[in-house]
N, C-alpha and C positions, 0 to 999 in steps of 0.2 A: 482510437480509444480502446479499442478489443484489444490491442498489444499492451496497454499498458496495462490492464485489468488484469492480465494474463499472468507480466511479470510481478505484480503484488501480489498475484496468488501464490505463486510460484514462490517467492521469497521467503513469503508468511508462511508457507508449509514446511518448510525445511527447520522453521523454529519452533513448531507447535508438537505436543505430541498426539495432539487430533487434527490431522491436516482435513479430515472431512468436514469440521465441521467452520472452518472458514471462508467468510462470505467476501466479494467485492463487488462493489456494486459502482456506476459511475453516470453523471453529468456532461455534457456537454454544451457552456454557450458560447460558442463563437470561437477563438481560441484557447479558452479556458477550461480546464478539464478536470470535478472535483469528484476524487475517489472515494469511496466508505470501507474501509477494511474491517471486518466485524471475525473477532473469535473468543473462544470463549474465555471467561471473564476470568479464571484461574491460571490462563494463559497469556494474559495482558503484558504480563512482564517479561515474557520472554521476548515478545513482540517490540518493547519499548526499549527494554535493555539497560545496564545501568545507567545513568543519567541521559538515557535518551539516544544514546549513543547509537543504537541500532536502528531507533526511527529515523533518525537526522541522513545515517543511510540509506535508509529506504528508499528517503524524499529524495535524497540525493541523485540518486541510481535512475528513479522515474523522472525525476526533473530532465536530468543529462539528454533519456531516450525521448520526451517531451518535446525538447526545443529542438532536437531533431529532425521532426515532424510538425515543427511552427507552431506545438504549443506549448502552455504553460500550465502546471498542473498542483493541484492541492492534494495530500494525502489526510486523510481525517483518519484517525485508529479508534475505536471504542470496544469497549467487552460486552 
């Protein structure tokens, strides 16, 4: 789960222009593994991207490294 916390941070920094102030925080029951990506709230959009397009990567990317590693995972984003 540390890995994947790792690479949402990692992703979310490269979009934001406060990379410090971006949180992930993470879940684990059993398989299933739900992330919190939190930044700030005037930076929502660069996180989500035009129509989503960048979150839908996100998930994408963590999913891939997820089932990997035999889980499956949820990405939540808020500002």
């Amino acid at each position: 789960m540390e890995q994947l916390q790792q690479l949402v941070k990692y992703m979310a920094s490269g979009l934001v222009d406060r990379p410090e102030e971006v949180q992930v925080d993470g879940r684990r029951r059993g398989p299933i593994v739900i992330l919190h990506l939190r930044v700030a709230e005037d930076e929502l959009g660069r996180v989500i991207g035009k129509g989503g397009r960048i979150a839908k990567s996100m998930r994408t990317m963590v999913g891939i490294v997820a089932a990997r590693q035999g889980l499956r995972v949820t990405l939540e984003i808020e500002g």
